[in-house]
C-alpha positions as CSV (number, residue, x, y, z in Angstrom):
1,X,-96.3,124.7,-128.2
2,X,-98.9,128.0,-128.4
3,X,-97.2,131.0,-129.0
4,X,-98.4,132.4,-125.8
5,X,-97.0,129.8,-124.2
6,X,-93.5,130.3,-125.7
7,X,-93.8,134.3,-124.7
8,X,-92.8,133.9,-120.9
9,X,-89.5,132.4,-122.5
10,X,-89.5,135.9,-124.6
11,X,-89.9,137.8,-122.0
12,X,-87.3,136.5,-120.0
13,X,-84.8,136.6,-122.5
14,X,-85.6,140.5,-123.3
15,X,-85.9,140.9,-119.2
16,X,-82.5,139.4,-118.7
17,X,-81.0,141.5,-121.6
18,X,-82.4,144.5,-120.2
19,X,-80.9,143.8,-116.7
20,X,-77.3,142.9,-118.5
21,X,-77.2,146.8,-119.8
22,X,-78.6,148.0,-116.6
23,X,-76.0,146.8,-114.9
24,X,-73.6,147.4,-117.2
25,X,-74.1,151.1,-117.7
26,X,-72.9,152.6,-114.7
27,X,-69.8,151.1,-114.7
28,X,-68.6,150.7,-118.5
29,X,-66.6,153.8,-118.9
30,X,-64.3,153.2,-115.7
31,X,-64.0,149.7,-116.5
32,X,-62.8,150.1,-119.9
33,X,-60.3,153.1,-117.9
34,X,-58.8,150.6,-115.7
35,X,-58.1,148.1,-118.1
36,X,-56.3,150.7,-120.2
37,X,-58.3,150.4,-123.6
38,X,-58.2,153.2,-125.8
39,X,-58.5,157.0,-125.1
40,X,-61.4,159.0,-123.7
41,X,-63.0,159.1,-127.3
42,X,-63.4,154.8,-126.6
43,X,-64.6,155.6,-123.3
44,X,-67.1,157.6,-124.5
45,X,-68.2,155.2,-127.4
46,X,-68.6,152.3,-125.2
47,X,-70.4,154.3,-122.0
48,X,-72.7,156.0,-125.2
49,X,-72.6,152.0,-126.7
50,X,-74.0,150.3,-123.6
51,X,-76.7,152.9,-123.2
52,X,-78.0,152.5,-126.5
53,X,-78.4,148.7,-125.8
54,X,-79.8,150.0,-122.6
55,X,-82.3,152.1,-124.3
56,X,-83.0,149.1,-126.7
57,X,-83.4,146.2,-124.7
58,X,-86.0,148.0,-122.3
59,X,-88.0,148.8,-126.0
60,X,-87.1,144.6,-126.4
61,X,-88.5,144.2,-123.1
62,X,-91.3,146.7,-123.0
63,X,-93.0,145.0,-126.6
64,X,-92.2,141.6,-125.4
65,X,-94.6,142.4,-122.2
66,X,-97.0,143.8,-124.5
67,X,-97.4,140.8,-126.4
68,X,-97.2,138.9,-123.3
69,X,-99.9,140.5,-121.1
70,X,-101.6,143.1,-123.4
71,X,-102.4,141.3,-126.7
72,X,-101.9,138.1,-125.9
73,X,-103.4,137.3,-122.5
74,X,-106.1,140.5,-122.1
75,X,-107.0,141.3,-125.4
76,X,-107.1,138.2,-127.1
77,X,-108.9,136.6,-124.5
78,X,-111.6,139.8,-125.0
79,X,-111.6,139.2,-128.5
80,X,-111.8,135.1,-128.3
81,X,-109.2,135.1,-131.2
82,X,-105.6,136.3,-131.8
83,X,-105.1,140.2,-132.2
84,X,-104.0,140.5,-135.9
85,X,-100.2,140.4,-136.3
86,X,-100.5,144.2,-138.0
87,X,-101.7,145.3,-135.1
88,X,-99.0,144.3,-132.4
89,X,-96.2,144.9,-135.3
90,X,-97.3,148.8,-135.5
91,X,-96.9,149.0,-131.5
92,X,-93.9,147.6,-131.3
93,X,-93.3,150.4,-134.2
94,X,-93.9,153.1,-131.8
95,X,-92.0,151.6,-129.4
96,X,-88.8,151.2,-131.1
97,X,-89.5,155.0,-132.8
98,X,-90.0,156.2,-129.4
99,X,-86.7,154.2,-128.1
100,X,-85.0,156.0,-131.0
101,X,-85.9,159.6,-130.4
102,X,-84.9,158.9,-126.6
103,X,-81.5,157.7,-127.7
104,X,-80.6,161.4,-130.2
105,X,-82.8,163.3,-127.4
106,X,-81.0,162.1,-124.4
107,X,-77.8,159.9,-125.5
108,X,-76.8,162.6,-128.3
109,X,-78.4,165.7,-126.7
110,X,-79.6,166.5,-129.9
111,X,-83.3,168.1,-130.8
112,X,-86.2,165.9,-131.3
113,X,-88.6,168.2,-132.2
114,X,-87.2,168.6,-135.9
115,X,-87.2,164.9,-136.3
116,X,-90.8,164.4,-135.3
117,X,-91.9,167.3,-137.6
118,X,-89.6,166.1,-140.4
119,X,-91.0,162.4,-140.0
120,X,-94.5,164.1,-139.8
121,X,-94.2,165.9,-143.0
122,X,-92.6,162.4,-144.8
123,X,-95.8,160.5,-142.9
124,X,-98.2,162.7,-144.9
125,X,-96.6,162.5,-147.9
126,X,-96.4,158.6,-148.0
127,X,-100.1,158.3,-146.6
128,X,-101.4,160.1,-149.5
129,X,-99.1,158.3,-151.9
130,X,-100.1,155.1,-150.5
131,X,-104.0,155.4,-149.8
132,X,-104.9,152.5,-151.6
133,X,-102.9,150.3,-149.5
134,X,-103.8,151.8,-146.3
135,X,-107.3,151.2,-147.7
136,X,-106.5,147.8,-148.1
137,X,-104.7,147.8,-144.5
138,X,-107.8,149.1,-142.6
139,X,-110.7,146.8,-144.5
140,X,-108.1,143.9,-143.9
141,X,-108.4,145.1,-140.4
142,X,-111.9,145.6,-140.4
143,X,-112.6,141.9,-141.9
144,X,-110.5,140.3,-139.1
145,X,-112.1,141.9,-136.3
146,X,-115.5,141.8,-137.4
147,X,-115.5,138.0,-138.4
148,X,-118.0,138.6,-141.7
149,X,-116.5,135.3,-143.1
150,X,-114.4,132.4,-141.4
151,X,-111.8,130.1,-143.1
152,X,-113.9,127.3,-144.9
153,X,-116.8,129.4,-145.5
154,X,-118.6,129.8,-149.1
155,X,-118.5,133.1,-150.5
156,X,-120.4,134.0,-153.4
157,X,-119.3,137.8,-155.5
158,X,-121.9,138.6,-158.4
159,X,-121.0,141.7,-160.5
160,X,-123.3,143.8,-162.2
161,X,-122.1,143.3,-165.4
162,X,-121.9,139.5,-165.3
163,X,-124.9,136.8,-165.2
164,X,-123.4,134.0,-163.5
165,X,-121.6,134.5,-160.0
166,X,-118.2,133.7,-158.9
167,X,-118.3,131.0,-155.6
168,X,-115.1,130.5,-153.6
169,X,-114.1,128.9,-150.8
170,X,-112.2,130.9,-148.0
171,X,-108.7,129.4,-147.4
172,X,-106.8,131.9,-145.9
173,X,-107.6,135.2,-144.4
174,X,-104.4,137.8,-144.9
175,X,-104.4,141.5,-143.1
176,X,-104.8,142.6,-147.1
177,X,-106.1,140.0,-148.7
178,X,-108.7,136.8,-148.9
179,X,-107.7,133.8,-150.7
């Protein structure tokens, strides 16, 4: 079975989680009242509990649609080949970051600004730290889209410095790397 043909049973799952907290939220705090659990401090965790999961599963639900419809059905049938798994994994990134800074913004009440200038800051740091890899990253990305070389072609590298050139066969094409 394809992967895009498992994803409708992805999405369902993350669409019937989703709808599980939904309906869940408004009523978690009273519930666990009635029963007599705990004191408002437990009322409080499990009302701010549930709308984390809320806050989570719709993230859950939101990249399982993307992978779904977006890169899976649209763009991959634009393309004519799968969308590279970096690409879909760094959306899905966003998605859960943004999930995250709605949970401290509204759950918590708490600032988001300082968090998205802090991360900012860190982001710049690591980017120049790691430029060689996200040279690597981008060329890998640039290799799958651009389809210079397939799997089972013959590649031939000649350096300057050496008479006799290196031939290869492509077995496996990597987001970094070409074995």
């Amino acid at each position: 079975m394809s992967a895009y043909a498992r994803a409708p049973t992805r999405v369902w799952a993350s669409m019937l989680l989703f709808v599980a907290f939904a309906a869940a939220a408004p009523f978690a705090a009273n519930t666990v009242d009635r029963i007599g659990l705990g004191g408002a401090w437990f009322q409080e965790a499990v009302r701010n509990g549930v709308h984390i999961g809320l806050w989570l599963s719709g993230a859950c639900l939101i990249v399982a649609l993307l992978n779904h419809l977006f890169w899976e059905g649209f763009v991959a049938h634009l393309l004519q080949h799968p969308v590279p798994r970096l690409v879909r994994d760094s959306v899905a990134i966003v998605v859960f970051l943004l999930a995250a800074a709605g949970i401290v913004g509204v759950e918590f009440g708490q600032p988001v600004v300082g968090i998205w200038a802090t991360s900012g800051a860190i982001g710049i740091i690591l980017g120049l730290a790691l430029r060689s890899i996200i040279l690597d990253i981008f060329s890998g990305l640039a290799v799958n889209f651009e389809h210079s070389y397939r799997i089972g072609d013959w590649v031939e590298l000649v350096e300057r410095s050496s008479s006799s050139p290196v031939r290869g066969k492509v077995i496996e094409i990597d987001w970094r790397t070409t074995g």
